[in-house]
C-alpha positions as CSV (number, residue, x, y, z in Angstrom):
1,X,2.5,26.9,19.7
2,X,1.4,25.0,23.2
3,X,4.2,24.0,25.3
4,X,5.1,20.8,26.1
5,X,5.0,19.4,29.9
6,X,8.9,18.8,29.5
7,X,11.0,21.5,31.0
8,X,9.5,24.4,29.0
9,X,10.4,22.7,25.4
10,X,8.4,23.1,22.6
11,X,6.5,20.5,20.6
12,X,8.0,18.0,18.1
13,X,6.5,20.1,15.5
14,X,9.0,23.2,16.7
15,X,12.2,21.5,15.7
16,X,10.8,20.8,12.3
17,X,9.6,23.6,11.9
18,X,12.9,25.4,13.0
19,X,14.5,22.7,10.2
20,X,12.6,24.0,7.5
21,X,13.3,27.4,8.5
22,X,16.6,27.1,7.4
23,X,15.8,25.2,4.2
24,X,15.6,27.3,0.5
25,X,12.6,28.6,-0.7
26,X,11.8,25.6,-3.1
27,X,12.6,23.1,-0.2
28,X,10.0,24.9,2.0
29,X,7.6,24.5,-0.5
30,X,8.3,21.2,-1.4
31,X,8.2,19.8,2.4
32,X,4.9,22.4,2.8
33,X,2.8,20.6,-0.2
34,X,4.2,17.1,0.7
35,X,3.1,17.6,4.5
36,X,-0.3,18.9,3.6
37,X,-1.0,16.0,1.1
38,X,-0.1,14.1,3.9
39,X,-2.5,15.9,6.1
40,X,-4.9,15.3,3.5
41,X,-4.6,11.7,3.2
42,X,-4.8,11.3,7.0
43,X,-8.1,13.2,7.4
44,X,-9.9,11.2,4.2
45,X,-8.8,8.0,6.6
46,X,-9.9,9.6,9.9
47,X,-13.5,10.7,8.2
48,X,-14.0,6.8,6.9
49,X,-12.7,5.4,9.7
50,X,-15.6,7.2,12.0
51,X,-18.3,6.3,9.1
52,X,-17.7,2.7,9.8
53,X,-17.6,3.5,13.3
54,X,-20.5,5.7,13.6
55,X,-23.4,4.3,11.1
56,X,-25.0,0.8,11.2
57,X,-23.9,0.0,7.5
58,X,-24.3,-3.2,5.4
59,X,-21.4,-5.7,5.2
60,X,-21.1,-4.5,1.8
61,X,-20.6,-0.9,2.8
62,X,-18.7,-1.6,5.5
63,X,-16.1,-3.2,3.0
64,X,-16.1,-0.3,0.9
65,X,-15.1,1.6,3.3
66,X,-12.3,-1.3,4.4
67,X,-11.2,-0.5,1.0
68,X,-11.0,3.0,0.6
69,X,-9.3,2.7,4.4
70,X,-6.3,0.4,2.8
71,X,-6.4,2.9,-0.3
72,X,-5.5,6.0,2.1
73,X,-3.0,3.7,4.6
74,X,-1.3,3.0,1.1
75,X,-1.2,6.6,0.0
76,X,0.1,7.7,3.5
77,X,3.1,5.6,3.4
78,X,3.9,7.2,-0.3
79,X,3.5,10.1,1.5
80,X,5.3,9.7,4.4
81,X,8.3,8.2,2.5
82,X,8.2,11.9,0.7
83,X,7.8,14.0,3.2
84,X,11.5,12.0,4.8
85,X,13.0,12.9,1.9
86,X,12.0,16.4,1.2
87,X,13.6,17.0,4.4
């Protein structure tokens, strides 16, 4: 993992990862599945997100994909809220 630019400490990731280190099998898992859903969820928003951006798309596409945007941002927050307490 990449350093960060403050005295020679790692990431944020680090720590959490250093967290889960200590946590049961199960927990690990848990937090594992609930992170990558996460990651998931995040990457089906970031591909939309540059569709819209990137394509000259009807109004009535464009809202589509306004939809399916506010369907992931909705998801995340389960998510997220899971991913707090699994750890």
């Amino acid at each position: 993992m990449p350093r960060s630019g403050r005295s020679g400490m790692l990431g944020p990731g680090a720590s959490t990862a250093r967290a889960a280190a200590t946590f049961r099998d199960k927990d690990r898992r848990r937090l594992y599945d609930t992170v990558t859903r996460l990651h998931a969820v995040n990457s089906r928003s970031w591909d939309t997100e540059d569709r819209v951006r990137g394509a000259l798309l009807s109004s009535a596409q464009v809202a589509y994909c306004k939809r399916e945007i506010d369907q992931f941002n909705a998801e995340r927050i389960l998510r997220a809220a899971a991913a707090a307490q699994a750890n």
